[in-house]
N, C-alpha and C positions, 0 to 999 in steps of 0.2 A: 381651457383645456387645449392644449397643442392636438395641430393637426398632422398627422404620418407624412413623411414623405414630402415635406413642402418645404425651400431652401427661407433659411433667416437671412434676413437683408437689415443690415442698420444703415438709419438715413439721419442727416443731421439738419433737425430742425429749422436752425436758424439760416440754413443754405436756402432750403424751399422758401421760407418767410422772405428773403432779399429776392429770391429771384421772380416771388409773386408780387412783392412791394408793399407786402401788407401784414399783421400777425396772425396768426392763426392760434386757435386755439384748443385743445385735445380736443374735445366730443367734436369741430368742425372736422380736423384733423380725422381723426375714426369715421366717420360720414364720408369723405372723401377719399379714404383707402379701400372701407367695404364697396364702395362702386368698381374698382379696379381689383375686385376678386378678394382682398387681402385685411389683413387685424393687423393689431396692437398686442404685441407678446406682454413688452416692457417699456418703458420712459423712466432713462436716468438721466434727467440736465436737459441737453439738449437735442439726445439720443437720445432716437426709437428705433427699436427692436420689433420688426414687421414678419408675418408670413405671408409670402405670393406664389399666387400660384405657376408653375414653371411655365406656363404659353404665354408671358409678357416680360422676357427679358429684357426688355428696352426702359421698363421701369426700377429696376433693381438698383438706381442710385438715387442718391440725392438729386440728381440736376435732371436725369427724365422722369423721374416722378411729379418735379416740378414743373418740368414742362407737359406732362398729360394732365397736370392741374390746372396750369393755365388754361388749356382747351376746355375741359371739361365746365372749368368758370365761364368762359366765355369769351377769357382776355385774346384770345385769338384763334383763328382758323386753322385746317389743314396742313401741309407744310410746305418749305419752301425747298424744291430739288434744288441738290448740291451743283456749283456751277463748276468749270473744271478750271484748275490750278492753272496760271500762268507764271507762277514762279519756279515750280519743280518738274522734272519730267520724268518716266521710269520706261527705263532698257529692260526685258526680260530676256535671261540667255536661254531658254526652255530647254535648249536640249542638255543643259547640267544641271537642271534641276527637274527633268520629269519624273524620276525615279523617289526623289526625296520630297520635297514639298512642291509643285509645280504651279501652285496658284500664291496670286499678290495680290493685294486691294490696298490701296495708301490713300488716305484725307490725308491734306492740308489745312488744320485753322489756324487762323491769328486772331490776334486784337483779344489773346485771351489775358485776363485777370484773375489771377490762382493767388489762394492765400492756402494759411497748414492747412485749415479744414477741408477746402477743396481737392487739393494735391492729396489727401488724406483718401476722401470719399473716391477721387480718379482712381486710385492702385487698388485700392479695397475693391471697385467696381471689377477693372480689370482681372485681380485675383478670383473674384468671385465668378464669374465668364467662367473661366482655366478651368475651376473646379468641380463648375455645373456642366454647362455646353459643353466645354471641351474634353472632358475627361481627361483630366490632368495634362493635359496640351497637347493630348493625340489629336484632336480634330482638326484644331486652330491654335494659334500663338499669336498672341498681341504682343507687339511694343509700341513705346508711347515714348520718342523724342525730341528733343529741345532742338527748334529747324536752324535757330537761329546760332546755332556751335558750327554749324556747316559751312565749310566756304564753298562746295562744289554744289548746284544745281540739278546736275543730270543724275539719278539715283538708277542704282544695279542689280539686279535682283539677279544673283549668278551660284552657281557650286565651285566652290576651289578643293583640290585637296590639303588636308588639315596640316599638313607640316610647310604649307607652303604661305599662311597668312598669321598675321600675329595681331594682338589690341590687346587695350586694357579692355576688360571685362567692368559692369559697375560694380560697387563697392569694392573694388580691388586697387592696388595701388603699382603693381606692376605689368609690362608687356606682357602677352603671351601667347604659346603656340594654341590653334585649335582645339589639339590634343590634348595639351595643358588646363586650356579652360575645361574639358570635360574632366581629367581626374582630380585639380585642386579647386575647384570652387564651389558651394554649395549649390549653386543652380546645374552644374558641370555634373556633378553626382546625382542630384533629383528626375533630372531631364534628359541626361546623357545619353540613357540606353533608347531612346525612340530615333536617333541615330546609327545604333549597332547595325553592323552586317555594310554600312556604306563606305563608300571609297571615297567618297564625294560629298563636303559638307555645305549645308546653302549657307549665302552670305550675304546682306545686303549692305552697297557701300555706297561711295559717290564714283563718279568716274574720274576723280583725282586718288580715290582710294581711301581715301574717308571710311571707316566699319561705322557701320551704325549697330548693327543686330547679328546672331549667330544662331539664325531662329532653328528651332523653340527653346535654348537653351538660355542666352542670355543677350541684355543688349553692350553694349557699349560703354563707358565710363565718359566718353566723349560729350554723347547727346541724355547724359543726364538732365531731368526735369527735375527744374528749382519752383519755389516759389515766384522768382522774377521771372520763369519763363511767361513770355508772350506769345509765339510764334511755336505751335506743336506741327507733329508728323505722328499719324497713327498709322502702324501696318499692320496687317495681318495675314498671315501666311497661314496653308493648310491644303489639305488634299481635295477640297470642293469649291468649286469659283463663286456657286450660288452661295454657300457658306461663309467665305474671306468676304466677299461684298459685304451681306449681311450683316456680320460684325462689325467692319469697320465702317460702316455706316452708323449702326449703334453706337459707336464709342463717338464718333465725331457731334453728332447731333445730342448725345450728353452735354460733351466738352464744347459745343458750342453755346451753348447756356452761358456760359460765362467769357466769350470772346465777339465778335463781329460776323465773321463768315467761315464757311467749310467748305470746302474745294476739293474735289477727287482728283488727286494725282492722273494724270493720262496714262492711260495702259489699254494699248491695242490689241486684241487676240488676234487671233490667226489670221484672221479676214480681214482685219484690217481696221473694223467698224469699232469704234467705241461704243459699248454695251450702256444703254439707259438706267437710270439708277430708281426705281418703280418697277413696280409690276403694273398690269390691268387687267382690273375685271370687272367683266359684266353684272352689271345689280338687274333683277325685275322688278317692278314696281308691285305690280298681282302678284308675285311669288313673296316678295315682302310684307305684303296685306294679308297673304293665306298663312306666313309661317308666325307674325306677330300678334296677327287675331285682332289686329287694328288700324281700321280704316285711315292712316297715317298721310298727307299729302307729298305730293313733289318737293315742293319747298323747305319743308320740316324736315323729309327725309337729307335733303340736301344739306339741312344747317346741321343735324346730327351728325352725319359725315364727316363736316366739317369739323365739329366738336372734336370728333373720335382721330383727327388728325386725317384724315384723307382729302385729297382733291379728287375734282369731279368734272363730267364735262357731260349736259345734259342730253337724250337719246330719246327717241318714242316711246320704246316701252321699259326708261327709265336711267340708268345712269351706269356711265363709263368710269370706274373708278380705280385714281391712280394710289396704289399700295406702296410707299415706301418699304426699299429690301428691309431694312430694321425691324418691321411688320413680320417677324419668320414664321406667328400664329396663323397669319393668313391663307388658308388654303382654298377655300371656299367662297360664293357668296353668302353660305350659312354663316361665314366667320363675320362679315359687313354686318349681318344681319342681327349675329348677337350684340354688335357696338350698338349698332341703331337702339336698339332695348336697352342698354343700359343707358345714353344718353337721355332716350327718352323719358326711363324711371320704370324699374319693373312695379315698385309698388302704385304707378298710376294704369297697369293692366287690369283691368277688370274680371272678376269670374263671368264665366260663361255656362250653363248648362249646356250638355250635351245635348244633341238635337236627337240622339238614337240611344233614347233608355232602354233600357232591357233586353240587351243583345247580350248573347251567350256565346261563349267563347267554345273550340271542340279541337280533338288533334287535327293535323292536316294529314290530307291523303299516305303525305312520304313519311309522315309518323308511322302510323296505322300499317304501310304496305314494312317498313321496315322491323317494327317490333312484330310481327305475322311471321317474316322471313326466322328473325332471331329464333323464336318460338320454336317451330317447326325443328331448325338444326339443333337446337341444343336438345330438345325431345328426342333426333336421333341420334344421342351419343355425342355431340361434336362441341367442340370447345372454344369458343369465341376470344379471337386474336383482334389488334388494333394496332396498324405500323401508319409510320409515316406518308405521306403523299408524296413525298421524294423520293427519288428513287436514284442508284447510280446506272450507268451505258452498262454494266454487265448485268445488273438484275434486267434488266429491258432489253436488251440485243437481240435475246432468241424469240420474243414472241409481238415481231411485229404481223399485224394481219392487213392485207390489203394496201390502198395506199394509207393507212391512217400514219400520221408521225406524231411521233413525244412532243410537246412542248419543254425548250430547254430554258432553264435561268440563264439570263443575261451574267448573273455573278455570282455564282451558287457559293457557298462558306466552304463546299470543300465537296471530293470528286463524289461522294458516295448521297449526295442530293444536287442533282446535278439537273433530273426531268421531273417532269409531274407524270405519278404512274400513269398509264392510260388503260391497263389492267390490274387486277386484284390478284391475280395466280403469282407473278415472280415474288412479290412480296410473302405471300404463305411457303412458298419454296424457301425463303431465307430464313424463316420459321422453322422450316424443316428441316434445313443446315444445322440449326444451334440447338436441336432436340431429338434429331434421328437413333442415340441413343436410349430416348424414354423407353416404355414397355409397348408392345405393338398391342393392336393396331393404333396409329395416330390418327386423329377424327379434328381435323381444325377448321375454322371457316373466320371469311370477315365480310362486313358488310360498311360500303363507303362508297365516297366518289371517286370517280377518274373523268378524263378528260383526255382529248385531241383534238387535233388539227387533220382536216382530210382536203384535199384542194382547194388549200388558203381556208377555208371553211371551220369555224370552232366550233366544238362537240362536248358538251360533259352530261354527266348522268350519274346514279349511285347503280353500283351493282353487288352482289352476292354471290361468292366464292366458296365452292367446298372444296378437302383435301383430306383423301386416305393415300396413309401409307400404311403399309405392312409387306412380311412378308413375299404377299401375294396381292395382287391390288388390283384385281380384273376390272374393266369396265363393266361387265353386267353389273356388279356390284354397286358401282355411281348409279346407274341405270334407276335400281332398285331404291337407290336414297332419293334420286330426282323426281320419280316416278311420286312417294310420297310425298317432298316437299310440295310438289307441283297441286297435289288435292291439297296440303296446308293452305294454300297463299288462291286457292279456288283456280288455277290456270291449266292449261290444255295445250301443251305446246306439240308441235311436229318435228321432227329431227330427220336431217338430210345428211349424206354420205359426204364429207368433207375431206379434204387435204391440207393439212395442217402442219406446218413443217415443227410445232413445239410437241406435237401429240404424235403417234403412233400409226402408221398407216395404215388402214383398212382395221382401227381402233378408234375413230373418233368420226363422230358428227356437229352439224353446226345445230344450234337451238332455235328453232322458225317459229312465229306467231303470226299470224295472220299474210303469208307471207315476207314478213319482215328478218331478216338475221338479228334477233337477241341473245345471242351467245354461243357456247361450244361444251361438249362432253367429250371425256376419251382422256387415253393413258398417257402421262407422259412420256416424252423423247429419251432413250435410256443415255441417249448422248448429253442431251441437256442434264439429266441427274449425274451424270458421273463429270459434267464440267464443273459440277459444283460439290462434288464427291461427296452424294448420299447412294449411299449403298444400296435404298430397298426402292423394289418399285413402289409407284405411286399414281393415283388417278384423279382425274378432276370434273368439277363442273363448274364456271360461269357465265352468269346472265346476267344483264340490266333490268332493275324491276322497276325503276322509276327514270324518265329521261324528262326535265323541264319544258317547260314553252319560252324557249327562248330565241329571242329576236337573232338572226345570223351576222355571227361579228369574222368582216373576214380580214384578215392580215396583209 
């Protein structure tokens, strides 16, 4: 039975068998994919037809499949970091290409030995990247060429404009403009438009002028890879540097399966410092033993690791462990933690009884204090709304209180979630925007979290929001609904004479509990309604009914 959602990978047999040295045989075969999450669809010939799961793109070909086979057998450890190229080097113009793809990542390997099957299984792997990762070459764009076409050394990672550079395109047999290559060639039509809107196209060449690539559209006819290539260049170009590394790490540690060494092209950032090709992270040893549920040793742990492809460098309370970028599952030491397990064998996990039978499960507090509040509002009339936790700078502008400020996104999708509310009111107000025509009176409420920042200091809480509009929309009237929610929900609050520049002057108070400020009552501002042109007045009340114990995180 196929599983939803999980990309088909065909791998070819007889690649893995040579690169393991040995035959394999299906039911071994199936034993050693189910460990790496993954089945057997189909076997026609040589091909199999596999489903993986998408947090180990590094295995989707033939040749890293076989090499997390190798590990996993035993025929070798860890891996080996890429050493850097001393045959190529890479210029980056940054300031013509920040706009358009701004990031480069280039291996070098040689001493490789490609027959059809391989060259076969290389482009399939690459296509397959494109279509999963990259969404159709938005993310990233691989190419993959033949180093040894090149007479020039020093490689260019630059934007030319399009009428200014010409090349054959591959499978084409004539020069051409930029521009040309985008409306007469099939990669020119499929890929073209992720370039629209620029003046500027990226280019990667030699600095004799050699095109290699017109990424993410098409490479070169130039540095076509044949079968007889030896000596590859894999780039990959795209809008994220942890991304382009990533990748082009993946493809090189494929393709080095079937060649000698992989070598990272030199590319300096800003600083100066050449960027390490690994991550690190910290493993616990306790923290390993409490999440496996098995008293596992140093040593074991380490040779698992090793298994799972990682290097390691040993620590007190446990081990320093180096991540290959290729590794893009890795976020965690929970993510170490599941290799460990599967190297080890889940089916050699034992059950455990639970040390605490008969424990009974109940709602929690903020259950209980929130389905009360619900209650209570919709008993009087009032109609339960749900917005976003986004908010834009005009829903938020008029009711800041004190020092508290919004927390803003770093990179919000677009201007109208821009903060995280820090009140519940602007949001029912934009409710009342798109329904002030209903029948009066309007009776809404919502109940949710917010959150702020008050002198570096972070704040969040859930709180409950009422809203009449009509006609006429006196504060007594909130008064009178507050008054009973307050005996629904068992509280007693006090109310203090306020100045509130969203509410109504000598119309609103703050909401006090034990001395505490919990929220505010009172009419809204007739200025803020008519900047948002609702016609009728309207009144409010919110309060926070539940605020966590949370440790102070400050900025």
């Amino acid at each position: 039975r196929r599983r939803r959602n999980l990309p088909t990978v065909r791998v070819n047999k007889k690649i893995i068998e040579d690169l393991l040295g040995r035959r394999v045989d299906s039911e071994e075969f199936a034993n050693l994919i189910f460990n790496f999450k993954g089945e057997i669809i189909s076997e026609k010939g040589e091909i199999y037809e596999l489903e993986l799961n998408t947090d180990r793109p590094d295995i989707m070909s033939s040749a890293g499949l076989a090499a997390a086979f190798r590990k996993y057998l035993d025929m070798e450890r860890g891996f080996t970091p890429p050493t850097t190229s001393h045959k190529f080097s890479l210029r980056i113009e940054y300031d013509k290409v920040s706009k358009v793809r701004p990031y480069i990542s280039i291996y070098h390997v040689s001493g490789v030995r490609l027959d059809k099957h391989r060259l076969d299984d290389l482009i399939e792997y690459q296509e397959l990247l494109h279509r999963s990762l990259s969404r159709e070459r938005r993310k990233f764009a691989i190419g993959i060429h033949d180093a040894s076409a090149l007479s020039g050394r020093e490689l260019v990672y630059t934007g030319e404009a399009p009428e200014k550079i010409a090349f054959r395109p591959l499978n084409c047999t004539e020069i051409m403009t930029l521009d040309a290559v985008l409306r007469e060639t099939p990669q020119g039509r499929s890929y073209g438009h992720l370039l629209d809107g620029f003046d500027i196209y990226p280019v990667l060449r030699t600095s004799d002028g050699e095109i290699l690539s017109l990424p993410p559209v098409v490479n070169s006819a130039l540095t076509e890879v044949k079968e007889s290539t030896s000596e590859v260049l894999i780039d990959v170009t795209g809008e994220s540097l942890d991304t382009t590394k990533a990748v082009a790490q993946m493809l090189s540690l494929a393709l080095v399966q079937y060649g000698k060494s992989a070598d990272v092209v030199p590319t300096k950032e800003m600083s100066g410092n050449v960027q390490q090709e690994w991550r690190e992270v910290n493993l616990d040893i306790s923290y390993t033993r409490r999440l496996l549920g098995v008293d596992v040793s140093l040593e074991d742990v380490r040779k698992y690791l090793g298994k799972a492809g990682y290097n390691t460098m040993p620590r007190d309370d446990g081990f320093l462990v180096a991540v290959p970028l290729s590794r893009m599952d890795v976020l965690h030491s929970v993510d170490l933690i599941e290799d460990i397990a599967i190297m080890y064998g889940y089916n050699k996990i034992g059950p455990v009884t639970p040390s605490a039978v008969g424990s009974q499960g109940s709602l929690s507090p903020l259950t209980l204090t929130m389905r009360s509040a619900r209650d209570s509002l919709s008993s009087l009339g009032f109609i339960e709304v749900n917005n976003l936790m986004l908010s834009s700078e005009f829903e938020m502008v008029d009711f800041a209180i004190g020092f508290t400020t919004a927390l803003e996104i770093a990179n919000p999708w677009s201007a109208d979630l821009k903060f995280i509310r820090t009140l519940l009111t602007p949001k029912l107000l934009s409710v009342l925007v798109r329904n002030q025509t209903k029948p009066k009176p309007i009776r809404i409420f919502e109940i949710g979290p917010v959150c702020s920042a008050n002198a570096g200091t972070y704040w969040q809480g859930v709180n409950v929001a009422a809203l009449i509009c009509d006609n006429s929309a006196p504060v007594h009237t909130m008064l009178e609904v507050f008054e009973q929610f307050g005996l629904d929900l068992g509280i007693n609050p006090e109310f203090t004479r306020a100045e509130l520049g969203f509410l109504i002057s000598g119309r609103a108070a703050e909401i006090t509990k034990d001395g505490k400020n919990i929220g505010f009552i009172g009419e809204i501002n007739p200025d803020i309604l008519r900047r948002r042109r609702i016609d009728y007045p309207a009144s409010v009340f919110e309060m926070t009914i539940f605020e966590p114990d949370l440790k102070q995180i400050v900025f």
